[in-house]
C-alpha positions in Angstrom: -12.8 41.5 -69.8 -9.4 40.1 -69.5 -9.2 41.6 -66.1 -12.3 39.5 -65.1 -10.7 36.7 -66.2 -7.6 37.5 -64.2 -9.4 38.5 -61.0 -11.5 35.0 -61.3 -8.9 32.9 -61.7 -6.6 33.5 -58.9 -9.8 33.7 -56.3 -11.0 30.6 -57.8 -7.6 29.3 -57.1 -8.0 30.4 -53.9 -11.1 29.1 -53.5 -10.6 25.7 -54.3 -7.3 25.0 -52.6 -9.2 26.4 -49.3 -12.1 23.9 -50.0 -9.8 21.0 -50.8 -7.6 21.3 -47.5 -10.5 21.8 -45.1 -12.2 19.0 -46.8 -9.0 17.1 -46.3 -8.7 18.0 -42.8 -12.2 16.8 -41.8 -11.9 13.3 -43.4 -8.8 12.6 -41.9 -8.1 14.8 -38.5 -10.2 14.4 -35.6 -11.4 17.5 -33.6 -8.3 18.9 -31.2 -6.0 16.5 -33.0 -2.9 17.7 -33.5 -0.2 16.3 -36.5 3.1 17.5 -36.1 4.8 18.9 -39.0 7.7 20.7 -38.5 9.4 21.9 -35.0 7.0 24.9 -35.4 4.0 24.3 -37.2 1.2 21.3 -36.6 -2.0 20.0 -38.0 -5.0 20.8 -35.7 -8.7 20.8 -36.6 -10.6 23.9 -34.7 -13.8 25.2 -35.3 -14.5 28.7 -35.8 -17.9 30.7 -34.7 -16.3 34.0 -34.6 -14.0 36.1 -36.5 -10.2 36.2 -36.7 -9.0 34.3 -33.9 -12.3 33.5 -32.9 -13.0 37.3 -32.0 -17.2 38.7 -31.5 -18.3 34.6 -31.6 -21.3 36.0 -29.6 -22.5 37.8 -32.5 -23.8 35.0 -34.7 -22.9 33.0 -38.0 -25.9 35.5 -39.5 -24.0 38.5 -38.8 -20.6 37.2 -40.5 -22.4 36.1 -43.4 -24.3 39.2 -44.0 -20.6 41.1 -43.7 -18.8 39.0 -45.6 -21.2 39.3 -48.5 -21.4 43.3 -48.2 -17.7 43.3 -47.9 -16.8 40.5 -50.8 -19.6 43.0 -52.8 -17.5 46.3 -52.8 -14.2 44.4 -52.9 -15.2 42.8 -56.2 -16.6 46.2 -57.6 -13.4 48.5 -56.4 -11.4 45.4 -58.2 -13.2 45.7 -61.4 -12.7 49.2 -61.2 -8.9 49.6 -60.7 -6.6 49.6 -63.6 -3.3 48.7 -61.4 -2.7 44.9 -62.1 -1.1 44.5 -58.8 -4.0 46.1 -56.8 -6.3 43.8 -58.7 -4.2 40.5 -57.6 -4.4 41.5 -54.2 -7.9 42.3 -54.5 -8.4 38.8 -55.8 -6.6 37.1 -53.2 -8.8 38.7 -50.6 -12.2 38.0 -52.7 -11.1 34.3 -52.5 -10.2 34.3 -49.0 -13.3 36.0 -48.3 -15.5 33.5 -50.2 -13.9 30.2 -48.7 -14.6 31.2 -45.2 -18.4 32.5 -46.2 -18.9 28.6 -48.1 -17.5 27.4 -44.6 -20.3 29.7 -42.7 -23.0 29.4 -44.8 -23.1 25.2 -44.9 -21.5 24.2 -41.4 -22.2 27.5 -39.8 -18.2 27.6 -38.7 -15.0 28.0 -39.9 -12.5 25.2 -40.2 -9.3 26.2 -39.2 -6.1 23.6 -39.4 -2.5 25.4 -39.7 -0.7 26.1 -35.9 2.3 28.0 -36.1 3.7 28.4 -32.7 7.5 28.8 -30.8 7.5 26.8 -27.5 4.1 27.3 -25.8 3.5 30.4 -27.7 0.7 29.8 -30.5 -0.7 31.8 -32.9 -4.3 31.1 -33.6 -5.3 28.2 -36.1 -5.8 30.0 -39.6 -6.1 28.0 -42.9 -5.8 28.8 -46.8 -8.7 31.6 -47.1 -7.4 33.3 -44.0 -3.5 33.4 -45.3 -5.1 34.2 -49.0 -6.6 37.1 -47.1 -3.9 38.0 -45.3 -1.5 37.7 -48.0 -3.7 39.9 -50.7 -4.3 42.8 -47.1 -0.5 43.0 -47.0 0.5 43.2 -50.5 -2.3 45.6 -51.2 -0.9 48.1 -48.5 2.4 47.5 -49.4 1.4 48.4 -53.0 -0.2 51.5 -52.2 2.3 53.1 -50.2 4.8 52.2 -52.7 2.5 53.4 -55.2 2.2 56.9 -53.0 5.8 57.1 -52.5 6.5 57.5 -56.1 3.8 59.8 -57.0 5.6 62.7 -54.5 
């Protein structure tokens, strides 16, 4: 039970600070706006139809959804399941990343996307709080297991 708990609050956290900032972003950025921030990173409001970095946007806001909620499915049940704390934070990271971009898809059929980093010309694509929540809990969670791997030989 208190692992629920645990696994709900942090993607709830998640969650809600993704849904806060893109609701932010809307209200107050304009399409292809850009706010600079610091000599490397900017304020830009994209819209998303694909996947990461607008990957496979031919293949339709159904097809994300139905993948997202598949994937968010098993993620939730292997993080119930697991009794390292560690794999069950990271777990819950990505469950919240997963579920801010699926609210995105399933009521404006896109994903907002706001934070450039770049050096000079070279940007990396516009990401936002669900997408670094998800990257975040992917890297920890490999990181974890190795580690985890390395100790057991």
């Amino acid at each position: 039970m208190r692992k629920g708990i645990h696994i709900f609050l942090i993607a709830s956290l998640v969650i809600t600070l993704d849904f806060l900032t893109k609701k932010a972003i809307v209200a107050k950025v304009m399409p292809y706006d850009k706010i600079d921030i610091l000599p490397f990173l900017r304020i830009v409001y994209v819209e998303n139809k694909g996947a990461a970095f607008g990957l496979f946007s031919n293949l339709g806001n159904s097809f994300f959804i139905a993948v997202s909620i598949i994937a968010i499915s098993f993620i939730i049940i292997y993080a119930m399941k697991t009794s390292n704390k560690m794999e069950a934070s990271c777990l819950s990271l990505i469950i919240g990343g997963a579920i801010g971009n699926l609210i995105d898809r399933l009521t404006i059929g896109k994903v907002i996307d706001f934070i450039d980093v770049f050096i000079g010309n070279w940007h990396w694509p516009a990401f936002n709080v669900a997408d670094s929540a998800l990257t975040v809990g992917i890297t920890l969670f490999i990181i974890s297991n190795i580690r985890s791997e390395k100790f057991k030989k």
